[in-house]
N, C-alpha and C positions, 0 to 999 in steps of 0.2 A: 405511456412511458413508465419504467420503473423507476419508482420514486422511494430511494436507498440510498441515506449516503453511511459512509463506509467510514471509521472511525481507523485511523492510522496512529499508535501513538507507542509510547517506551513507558513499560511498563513492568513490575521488578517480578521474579517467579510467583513472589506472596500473595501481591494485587492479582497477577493473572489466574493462580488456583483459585480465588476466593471470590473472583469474577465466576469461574466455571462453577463453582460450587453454587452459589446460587443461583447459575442458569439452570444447576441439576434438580435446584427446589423449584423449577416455574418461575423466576422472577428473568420478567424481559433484560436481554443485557445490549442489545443492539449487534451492531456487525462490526468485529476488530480484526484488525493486524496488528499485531503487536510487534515489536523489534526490546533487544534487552537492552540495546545502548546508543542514545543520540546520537552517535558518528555512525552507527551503521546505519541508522532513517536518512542523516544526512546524504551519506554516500547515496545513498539507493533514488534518492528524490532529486535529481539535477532540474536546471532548469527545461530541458527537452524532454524528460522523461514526466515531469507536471506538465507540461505543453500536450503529451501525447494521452495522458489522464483524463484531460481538460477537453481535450478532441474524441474521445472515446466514450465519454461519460454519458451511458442512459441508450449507448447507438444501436447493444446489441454484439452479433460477433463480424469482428472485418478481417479481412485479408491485409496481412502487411505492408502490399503493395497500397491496401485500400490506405491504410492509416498515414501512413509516409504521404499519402497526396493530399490528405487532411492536413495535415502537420509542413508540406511541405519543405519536404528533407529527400534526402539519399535515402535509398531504402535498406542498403547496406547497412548503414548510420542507424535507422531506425529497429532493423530486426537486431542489430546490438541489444539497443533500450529496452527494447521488448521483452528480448532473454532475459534480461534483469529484473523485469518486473515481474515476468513469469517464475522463476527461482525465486526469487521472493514472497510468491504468493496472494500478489497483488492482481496481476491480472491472470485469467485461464485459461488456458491451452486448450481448442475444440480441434475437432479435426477438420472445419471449415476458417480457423482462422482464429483468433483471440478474440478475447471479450473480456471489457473491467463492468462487472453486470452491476454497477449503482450509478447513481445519478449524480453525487456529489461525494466530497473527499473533507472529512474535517482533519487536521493533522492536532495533537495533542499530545505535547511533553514540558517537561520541567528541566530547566538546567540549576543542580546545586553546587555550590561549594564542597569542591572534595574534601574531607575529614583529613586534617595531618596525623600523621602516624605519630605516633607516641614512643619513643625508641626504649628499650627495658630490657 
């Protein structure tokens, strides 16, 4: 089995360049998707769309139909989520079927206090 998990987290352009930058010196960085802002992770991660993560994780590539009987859902319902997660970047689009090719999902962010604006 493939033993990868995939690091999901929001992360600002500065952290992400300077991640790439020293993956370009050789330093391991691990495997990311990064998103720029907590509500778009949120949108993206429902609870069915981590349900179908969670059923897919390590399986390889399935057919829609396959995943939807995993998850036991509509399959309608399910190639929705799918599209989502594929736009996204999350999981890949084969041409036998989709595949999220790691084993586990760590998710990682911060939420701060927005700055007041200072009016001048």
């Amino acid at each position: 089995m493939n033993d990868r998990t995939v690091t999901i987290s929001v992360s600002s352009r500065s952290a992400s360049r300077a991640r790439f930058l020293a993956a370009a010196k050789g330093v391991k960085q691990g495997h990311f998707i990064v998103f720029r802002k907590a509500s778009e992770l949120a949108k993206l991660l429902t609870d069915n769309r981590i349900g179908i993560l969670e059923a897919m994780a390590g399986k390889g590539t399935l057919s829609i139909r396959g995943v939807a009987g995993l998850v036991e859902r509509d399959v309608k319902a399910v190639y929705t989520d799918i599209r989502a997660l594929v736009d996204a970047g999350v999981l890949d689009q084969k041409d036998e079927g989709v595949e999220f090719p790691y084993s586990a999902v760590h998710v990682d962010f911060t939420i701060q206090p927005k700055l007041a604006r200072v009016a001048g």
